[in-house]
C-alpha positions as CSV (number, residue, x, y, z in Angstrom):
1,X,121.2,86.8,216.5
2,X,121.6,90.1,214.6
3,X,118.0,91.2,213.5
4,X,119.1,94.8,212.0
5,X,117.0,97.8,212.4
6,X,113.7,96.2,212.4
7,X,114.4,93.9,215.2
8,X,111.3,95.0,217.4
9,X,109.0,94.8,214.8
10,X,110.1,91.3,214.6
11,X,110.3,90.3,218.0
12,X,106.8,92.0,218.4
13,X,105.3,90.3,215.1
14,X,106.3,87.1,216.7
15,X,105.2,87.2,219.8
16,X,101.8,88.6,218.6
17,X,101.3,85.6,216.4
18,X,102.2,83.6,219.0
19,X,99.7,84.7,221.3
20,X,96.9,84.5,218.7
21,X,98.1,81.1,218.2
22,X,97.9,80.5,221.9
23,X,94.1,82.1,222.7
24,X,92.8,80.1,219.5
25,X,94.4,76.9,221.4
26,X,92.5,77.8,224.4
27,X,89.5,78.7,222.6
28,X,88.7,75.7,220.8
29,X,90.0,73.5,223.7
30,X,87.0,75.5,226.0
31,X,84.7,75.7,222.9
32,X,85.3,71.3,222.6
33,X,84.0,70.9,226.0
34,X,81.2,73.2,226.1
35,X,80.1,71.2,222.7
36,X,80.7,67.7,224.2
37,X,78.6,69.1,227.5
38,X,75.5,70.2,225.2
39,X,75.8,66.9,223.9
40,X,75.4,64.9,226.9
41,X,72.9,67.0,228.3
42,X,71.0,66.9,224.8
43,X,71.3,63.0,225.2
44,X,70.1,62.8,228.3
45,X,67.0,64.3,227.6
46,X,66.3,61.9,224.8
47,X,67.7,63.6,221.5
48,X,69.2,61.4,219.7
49,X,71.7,62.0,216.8
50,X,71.5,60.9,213.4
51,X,74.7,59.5,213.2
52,X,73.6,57.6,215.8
53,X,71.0,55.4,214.2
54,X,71.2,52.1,212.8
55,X,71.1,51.0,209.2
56,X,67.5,49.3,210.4
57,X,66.3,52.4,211.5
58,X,66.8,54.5,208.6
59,X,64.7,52.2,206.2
C-alpha cells in the first residue's frame, strides 16, 4: 500500500490514535469498577441512592 512521502507520519498518526483509543478503553473499564466498588461499599454502610426510592417514599 503506496503511502508516498508522508508515510511515517501516517503510520505514526495512526498508531498514536490508536493507542489513545486503547488507554481511554482501559481507563474507563478501571474507572467503571472503582465506581461500582464505591458504590457497594457506600451501600453497605447504609447510603442509599435516590434513584433507589420508591414512588411511596418520595411523597
Amino acid at each position: 500500500m503506496p503511502l508516498g512521502p508522508y508515510a511515517s507520519f501516517i503510520v505514526t498518526s495512526y498508531t498514536l490514535v490508536v493507542a489513545v483509543v486503547l488507554i481511554l478503553i482501559v481507563w474507563i473499564a478501571v474507572d467503571y469498577r472503582r465506581q461500582k466498588a464505591r458504590l457497594r461499599e457506600l451501600e453497605a454502610s447504609g447510603v442509599v441512592r435516590r434513584s433507589g426510592r420508591s414512588a411511596a417514599d418520595i411523597r
